[in-house]
TORPA-4810 file (N, C-alpha, C, O; in nm, 3 decimals):
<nodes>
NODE_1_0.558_-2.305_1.860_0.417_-2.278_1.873_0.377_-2.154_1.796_0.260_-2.137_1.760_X
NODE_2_0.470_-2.068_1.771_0.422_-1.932_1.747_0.381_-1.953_1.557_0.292_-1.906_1.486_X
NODE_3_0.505_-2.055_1.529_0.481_-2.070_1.380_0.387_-2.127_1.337_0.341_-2.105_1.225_X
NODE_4_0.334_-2.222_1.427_0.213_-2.278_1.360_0.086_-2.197_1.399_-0.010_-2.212_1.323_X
NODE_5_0.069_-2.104_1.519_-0.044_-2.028_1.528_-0.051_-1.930_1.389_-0.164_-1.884_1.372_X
NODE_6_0.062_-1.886_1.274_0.106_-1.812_1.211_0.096_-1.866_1.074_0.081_-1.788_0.980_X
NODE_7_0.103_-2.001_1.056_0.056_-2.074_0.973_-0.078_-2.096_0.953_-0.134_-2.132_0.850_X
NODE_8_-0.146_-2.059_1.112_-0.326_-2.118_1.051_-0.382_-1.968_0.999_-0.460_-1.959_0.905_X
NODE_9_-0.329_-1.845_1.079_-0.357_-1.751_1.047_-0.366_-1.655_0.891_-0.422_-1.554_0.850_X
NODE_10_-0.271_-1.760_0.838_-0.231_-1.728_0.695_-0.361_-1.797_0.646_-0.462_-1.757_0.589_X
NODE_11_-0.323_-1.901_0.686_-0.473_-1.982_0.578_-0.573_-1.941_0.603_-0.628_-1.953_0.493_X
NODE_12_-0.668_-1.887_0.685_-0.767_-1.867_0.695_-0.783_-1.717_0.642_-0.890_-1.655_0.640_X
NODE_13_-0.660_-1.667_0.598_-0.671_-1.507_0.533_-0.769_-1.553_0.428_-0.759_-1.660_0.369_X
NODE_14_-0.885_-1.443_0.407_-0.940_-1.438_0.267_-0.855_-1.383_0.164_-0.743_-1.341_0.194_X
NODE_15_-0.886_-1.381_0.081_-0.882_-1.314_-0.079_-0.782_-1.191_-0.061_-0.662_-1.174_-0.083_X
NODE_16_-0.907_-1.097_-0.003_-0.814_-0.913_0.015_-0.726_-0.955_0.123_-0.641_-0.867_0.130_X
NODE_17_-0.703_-1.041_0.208_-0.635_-1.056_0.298_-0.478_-1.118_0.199_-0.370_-1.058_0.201_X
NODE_18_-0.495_-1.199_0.150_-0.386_-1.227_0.097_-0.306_-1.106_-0.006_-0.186_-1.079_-0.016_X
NODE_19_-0.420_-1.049_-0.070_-0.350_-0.953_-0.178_-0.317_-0.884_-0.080_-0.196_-0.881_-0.103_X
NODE_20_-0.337_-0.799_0.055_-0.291_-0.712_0.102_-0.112_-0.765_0.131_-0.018_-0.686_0.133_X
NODE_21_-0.103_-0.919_0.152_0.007_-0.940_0.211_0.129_-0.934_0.081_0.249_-0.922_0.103_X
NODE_22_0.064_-0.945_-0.059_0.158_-0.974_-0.138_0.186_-0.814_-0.185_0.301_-0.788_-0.222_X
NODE_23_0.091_-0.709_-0.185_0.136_-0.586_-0.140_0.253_-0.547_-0.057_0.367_-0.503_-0.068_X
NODE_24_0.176_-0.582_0.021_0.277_-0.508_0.155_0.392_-0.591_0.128_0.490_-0.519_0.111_X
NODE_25_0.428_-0.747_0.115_0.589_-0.805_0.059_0.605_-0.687_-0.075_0.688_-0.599_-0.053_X
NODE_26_0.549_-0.683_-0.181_0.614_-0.580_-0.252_0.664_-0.451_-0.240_0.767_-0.403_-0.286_X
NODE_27_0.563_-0.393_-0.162_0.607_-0.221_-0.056_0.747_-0.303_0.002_0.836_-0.320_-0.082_X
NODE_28_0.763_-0.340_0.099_0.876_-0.385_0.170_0.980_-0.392_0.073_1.069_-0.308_0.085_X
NODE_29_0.987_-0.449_0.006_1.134_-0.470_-0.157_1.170_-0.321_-0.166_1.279_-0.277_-0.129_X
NODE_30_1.040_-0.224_-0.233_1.086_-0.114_-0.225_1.110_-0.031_-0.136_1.170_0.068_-0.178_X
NODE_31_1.077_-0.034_0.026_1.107_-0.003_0.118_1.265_0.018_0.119_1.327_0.124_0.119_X
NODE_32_1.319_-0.136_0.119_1.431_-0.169_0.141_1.538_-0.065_0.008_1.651_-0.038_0.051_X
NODE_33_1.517_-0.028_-0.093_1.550_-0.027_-0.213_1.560_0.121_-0.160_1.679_0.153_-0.150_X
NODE_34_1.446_0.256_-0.111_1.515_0.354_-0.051_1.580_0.338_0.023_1.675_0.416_0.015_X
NODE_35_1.590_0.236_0.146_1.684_0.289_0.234_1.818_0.278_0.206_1.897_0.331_0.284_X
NODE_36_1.873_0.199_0.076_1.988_0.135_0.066_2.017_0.174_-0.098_2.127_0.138_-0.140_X
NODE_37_1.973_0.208_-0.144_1.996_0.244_-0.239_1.981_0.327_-0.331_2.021_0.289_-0.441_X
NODE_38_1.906_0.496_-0.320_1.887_0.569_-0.415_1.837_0.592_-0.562_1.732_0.633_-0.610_X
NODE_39_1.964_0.546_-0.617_1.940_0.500_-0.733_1.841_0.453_-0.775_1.782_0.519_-0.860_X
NODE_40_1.782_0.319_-0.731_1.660_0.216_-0.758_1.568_0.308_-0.759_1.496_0.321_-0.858_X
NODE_41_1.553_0.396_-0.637_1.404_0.510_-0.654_1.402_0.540_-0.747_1.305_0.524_-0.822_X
NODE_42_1.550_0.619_-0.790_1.506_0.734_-0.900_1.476_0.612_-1.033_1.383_0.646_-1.106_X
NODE_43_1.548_0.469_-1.074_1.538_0.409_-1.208_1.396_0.352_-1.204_1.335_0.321_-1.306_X
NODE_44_1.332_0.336_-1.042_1.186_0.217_-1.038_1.107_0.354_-1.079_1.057_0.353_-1.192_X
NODE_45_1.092_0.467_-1.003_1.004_0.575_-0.946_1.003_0.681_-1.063_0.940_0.697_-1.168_X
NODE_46_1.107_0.747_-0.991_1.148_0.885_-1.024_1.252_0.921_-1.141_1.362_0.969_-1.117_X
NODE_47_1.211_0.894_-1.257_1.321_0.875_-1.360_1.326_1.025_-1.393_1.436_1.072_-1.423_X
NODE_48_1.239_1.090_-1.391_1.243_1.220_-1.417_1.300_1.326_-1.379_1.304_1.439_-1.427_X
NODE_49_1.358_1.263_-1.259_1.451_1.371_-1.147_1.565_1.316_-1.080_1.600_1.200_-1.101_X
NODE_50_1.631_1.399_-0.992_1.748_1.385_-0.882_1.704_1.334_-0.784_1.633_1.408_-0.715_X
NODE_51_1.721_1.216_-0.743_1.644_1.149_-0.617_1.810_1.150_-0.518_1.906_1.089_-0.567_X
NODE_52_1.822_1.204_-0.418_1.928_1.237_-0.325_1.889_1.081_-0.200_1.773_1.042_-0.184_X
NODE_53_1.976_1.035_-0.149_1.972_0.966_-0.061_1.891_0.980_0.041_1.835_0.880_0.085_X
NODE_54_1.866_1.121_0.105_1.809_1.157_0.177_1.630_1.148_0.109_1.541_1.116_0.187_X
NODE_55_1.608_1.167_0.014_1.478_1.160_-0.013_1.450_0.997_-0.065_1.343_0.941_-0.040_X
NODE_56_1.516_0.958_-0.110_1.481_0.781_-0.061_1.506_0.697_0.045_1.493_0.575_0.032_X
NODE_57_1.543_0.750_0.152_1.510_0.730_0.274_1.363_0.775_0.309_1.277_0.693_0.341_X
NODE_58_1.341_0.888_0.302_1.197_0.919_0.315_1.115_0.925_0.221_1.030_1.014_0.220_X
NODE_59_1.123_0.847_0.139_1.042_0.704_0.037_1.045_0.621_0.063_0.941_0.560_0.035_X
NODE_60_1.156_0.532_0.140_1.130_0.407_0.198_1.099_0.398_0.326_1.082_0.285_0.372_X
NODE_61_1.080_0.536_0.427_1.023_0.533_0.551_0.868_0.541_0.549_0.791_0.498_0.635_X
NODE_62_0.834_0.615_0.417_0.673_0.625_0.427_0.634_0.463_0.357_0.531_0.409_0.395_X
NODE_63_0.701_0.411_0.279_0.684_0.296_0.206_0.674_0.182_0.327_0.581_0.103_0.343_X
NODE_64_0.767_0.191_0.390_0.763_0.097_0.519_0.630_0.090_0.582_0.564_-0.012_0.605_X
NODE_65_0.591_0.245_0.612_0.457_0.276_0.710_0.319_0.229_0.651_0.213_0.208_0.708_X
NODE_66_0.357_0.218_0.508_0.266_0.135_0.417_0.230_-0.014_0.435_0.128_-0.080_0.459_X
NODE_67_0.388_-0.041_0.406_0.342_-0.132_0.381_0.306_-0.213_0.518_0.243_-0.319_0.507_X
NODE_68_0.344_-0.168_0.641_0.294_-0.234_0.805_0.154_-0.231_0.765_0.096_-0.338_0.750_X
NODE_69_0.095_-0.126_0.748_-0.021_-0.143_0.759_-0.144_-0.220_0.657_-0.265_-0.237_0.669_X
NODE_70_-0.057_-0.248_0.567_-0.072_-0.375_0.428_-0.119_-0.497_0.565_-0.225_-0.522_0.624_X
NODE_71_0.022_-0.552_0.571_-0.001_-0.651_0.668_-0.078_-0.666_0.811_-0.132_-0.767_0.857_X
NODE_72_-0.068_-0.534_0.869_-0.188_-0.490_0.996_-0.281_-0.555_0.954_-0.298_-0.672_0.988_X
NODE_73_-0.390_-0.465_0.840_-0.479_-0.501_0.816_-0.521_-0.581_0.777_-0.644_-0.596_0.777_X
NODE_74_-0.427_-0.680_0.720_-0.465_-0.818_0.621_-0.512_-0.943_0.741_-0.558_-1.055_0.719_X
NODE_75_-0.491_-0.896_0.833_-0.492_-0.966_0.943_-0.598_-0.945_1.078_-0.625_-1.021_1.171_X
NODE_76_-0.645_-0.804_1.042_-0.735_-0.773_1.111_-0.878_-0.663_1.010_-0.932_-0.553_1.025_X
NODE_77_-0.886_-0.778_0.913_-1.005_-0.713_0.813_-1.128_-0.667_0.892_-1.220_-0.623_0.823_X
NODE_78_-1.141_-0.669_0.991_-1.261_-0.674_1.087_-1.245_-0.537_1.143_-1.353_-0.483_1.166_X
NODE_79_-1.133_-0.462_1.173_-1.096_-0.375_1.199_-1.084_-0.208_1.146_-0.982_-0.143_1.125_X
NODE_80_-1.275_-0.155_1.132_-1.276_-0.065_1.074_-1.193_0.065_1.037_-1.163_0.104_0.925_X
NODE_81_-1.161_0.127_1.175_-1.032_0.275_1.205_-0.898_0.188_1.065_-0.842_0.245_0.971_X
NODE_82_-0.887_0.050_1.106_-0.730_-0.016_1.046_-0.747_0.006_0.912_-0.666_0.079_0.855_X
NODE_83_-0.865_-0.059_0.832_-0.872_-0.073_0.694_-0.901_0.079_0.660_-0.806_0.114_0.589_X
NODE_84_-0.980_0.179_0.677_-1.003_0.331_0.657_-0.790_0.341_0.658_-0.728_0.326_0.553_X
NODE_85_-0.761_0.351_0.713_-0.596_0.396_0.725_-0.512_0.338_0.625_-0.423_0.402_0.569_X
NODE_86_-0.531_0.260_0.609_-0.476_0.110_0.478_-0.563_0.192_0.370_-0.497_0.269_0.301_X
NODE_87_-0.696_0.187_0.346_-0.731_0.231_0.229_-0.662_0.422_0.176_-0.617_0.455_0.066_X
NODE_88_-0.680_0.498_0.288_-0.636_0.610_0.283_-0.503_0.594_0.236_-0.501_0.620_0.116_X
NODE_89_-0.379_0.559_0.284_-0.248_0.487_0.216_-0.270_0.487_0.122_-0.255_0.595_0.064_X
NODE_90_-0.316_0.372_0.043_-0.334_0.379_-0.100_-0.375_0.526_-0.170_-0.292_0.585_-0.239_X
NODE_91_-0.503_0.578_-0.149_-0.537_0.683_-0.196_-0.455_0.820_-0.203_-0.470_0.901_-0.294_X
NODE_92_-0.366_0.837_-0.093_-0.273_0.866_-0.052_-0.173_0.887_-0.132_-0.155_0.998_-0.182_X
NODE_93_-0.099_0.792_-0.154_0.030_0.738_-0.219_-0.023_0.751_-0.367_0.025_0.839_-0.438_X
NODE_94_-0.107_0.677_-0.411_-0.130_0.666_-0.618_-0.180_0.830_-0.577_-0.100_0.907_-0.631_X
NODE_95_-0.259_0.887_-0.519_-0.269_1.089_-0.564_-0.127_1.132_-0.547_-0.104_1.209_-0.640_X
NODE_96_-0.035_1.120_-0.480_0.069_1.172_-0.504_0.156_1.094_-0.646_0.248_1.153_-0.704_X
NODE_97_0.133_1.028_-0.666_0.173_0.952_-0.819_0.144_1.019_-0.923_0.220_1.058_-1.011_X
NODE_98_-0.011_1.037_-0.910_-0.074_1.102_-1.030_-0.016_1.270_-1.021_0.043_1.312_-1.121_X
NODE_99_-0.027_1.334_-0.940_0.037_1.469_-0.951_0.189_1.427_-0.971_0.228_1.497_-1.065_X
NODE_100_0.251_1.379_-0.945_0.399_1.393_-0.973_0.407_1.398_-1.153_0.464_1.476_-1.229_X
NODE_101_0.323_1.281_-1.178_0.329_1.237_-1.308_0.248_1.371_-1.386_0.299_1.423_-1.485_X
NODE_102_0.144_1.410_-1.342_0.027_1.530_-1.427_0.116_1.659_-1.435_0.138_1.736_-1.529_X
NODE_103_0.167_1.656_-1.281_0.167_1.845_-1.269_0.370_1.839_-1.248_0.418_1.949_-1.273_X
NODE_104_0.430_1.778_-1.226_0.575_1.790_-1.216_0.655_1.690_-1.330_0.746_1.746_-1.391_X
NODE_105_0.630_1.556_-1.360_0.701_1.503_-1.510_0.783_1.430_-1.400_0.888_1.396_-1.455_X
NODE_106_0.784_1.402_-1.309_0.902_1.326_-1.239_0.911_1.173_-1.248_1.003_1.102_-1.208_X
NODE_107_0.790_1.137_-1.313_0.720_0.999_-1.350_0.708_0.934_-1.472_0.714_1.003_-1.573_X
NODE_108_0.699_0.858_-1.478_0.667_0.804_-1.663_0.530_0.748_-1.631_0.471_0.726_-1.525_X
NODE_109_0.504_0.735_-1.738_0.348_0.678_-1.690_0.357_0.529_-1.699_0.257_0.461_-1.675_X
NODE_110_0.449_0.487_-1.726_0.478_0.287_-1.697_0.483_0.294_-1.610_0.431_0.208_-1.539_X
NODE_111_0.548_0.403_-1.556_0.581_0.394_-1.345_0.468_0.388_-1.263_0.451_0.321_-1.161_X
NODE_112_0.359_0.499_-1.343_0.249_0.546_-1.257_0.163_0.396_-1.323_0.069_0.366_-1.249_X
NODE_113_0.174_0.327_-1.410_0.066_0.233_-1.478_0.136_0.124_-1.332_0.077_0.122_-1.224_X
NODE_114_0.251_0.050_-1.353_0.286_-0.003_-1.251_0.288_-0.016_-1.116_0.296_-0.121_-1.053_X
NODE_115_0.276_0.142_-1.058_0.185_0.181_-0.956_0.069_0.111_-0.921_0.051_0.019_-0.841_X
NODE_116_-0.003_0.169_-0.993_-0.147_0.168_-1.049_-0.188_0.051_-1.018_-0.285_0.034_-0.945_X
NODE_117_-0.093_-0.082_-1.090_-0.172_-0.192_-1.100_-0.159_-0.278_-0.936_-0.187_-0.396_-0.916_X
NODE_118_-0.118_-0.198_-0.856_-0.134_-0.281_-0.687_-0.224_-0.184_-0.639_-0.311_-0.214_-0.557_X
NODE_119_-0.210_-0.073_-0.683_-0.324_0.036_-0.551_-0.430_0.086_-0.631_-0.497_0.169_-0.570_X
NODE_120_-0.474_0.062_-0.764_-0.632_0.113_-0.808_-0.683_-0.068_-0.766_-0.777_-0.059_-0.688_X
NODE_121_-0.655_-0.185_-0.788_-0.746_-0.275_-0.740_-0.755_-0.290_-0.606_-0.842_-0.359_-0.552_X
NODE_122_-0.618_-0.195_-0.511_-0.664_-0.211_-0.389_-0.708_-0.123_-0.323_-0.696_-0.120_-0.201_X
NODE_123_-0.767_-0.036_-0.390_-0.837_0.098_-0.327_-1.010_0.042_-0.336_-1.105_0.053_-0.258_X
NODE_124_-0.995_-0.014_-0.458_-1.168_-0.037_-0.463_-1.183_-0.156_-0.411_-1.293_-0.185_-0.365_X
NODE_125_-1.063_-0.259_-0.406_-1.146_-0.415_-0.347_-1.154_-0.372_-0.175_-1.245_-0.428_-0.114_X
NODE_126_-1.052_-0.261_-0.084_-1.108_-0.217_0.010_-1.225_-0.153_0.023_-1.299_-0.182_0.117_X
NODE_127_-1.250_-0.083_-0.044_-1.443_0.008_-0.018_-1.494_-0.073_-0.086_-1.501_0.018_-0.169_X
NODE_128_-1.545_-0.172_-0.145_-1.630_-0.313_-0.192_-1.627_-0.412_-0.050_-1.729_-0.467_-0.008_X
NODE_129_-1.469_-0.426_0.027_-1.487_-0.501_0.122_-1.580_-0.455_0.258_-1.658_-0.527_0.320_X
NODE_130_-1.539_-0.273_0.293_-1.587_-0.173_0.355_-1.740_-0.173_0.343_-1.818_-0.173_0.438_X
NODE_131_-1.773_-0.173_0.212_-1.939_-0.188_0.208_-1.990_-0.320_0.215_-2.094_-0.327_0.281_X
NODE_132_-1.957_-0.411_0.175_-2.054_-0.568_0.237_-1.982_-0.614_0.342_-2.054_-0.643_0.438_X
NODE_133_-1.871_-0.631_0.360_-1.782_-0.689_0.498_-1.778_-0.625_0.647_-1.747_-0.668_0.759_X
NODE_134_-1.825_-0.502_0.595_-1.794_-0.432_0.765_-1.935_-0.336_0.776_-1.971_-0.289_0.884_X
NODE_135_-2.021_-0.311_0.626_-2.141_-0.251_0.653_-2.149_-0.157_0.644_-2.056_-0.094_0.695_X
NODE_136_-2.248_-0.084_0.582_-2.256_0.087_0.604_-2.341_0.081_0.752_-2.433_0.000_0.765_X
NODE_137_-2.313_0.147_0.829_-2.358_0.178_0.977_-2.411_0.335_0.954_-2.346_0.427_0.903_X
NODE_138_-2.541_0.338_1.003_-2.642_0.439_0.952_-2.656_0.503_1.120_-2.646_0.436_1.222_X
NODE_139_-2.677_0.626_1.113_-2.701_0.672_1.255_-2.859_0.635_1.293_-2.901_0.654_1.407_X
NODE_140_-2.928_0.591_1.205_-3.050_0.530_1.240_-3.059_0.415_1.259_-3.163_0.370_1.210_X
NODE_141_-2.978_0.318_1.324_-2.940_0.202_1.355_-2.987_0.188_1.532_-3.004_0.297_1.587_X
NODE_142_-3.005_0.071_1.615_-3.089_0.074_1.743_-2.947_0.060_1.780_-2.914_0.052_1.899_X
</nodes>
């Protein structure tokens, strides 16, 4: 029973609902990739530096926390506090990209372009969804 309540739930995802999920499956790969492997950070990420085990663990613990909330929200688009937190993530994560890459060199910019190309369309298709899907709410409202 649970799979097919899980099956209709998929289908009826919209659009940002789905990209959030193929996000968050991609966060998860790299999730997995700090916790188990180092290396991968520093050859996907961080080519520019010493990536220690210990700090791709806590690349793939914040990556994890990401990407839950990829899938949280893909599922509960209705859910203003959820998507603000999901969108912040993104904004979040690519500003720390861009400074690594601007102000420290720890980045290549294929890394940060590759970045780029999951969290600049999902920063704005969230505040596009934020403004017609959930509304600007005005304190002059009854």
């Amino acid at each position: 029973m649970g799979l097919a309540v899980a099956r209709r739930k998929l289908a009826a995802l919209p659009a940002l609902g789905w990209w959030l999920v193929v996000v968050g499956a991609v966060r998860l790969g790299f999730a997995w990739s700090g916790f188990f492997d180092a290396r991968a950070v520093r050859a996907g990420t961080y080519s520019g530096t010493h990536v220690t085990d210990v700090h791709g663990r806590t690349v793939g613990v914040w990556t994890l926390l990401s990407c839950t909330l990829c899938f949280m929200c893909a599922f509960n688009l209705e859910n203003r506090p959820l998507c603000a937190a999901t969108l912040l993530s993104f904004v979040y994560a690519y500003g720390h990209f861009v400074v690594e890459y601007l102000v420290y060199r720890t980045i290549t910019a294929a890394s940060l372009g590759a970045l780029g190309f999951f969290a600049v369309p999902s920063i704005v298709w969230t505040i596009v969804h934020w403004r017609d899907a959930l509304g600007h709410r005005s304190a002059k409202q009854p």
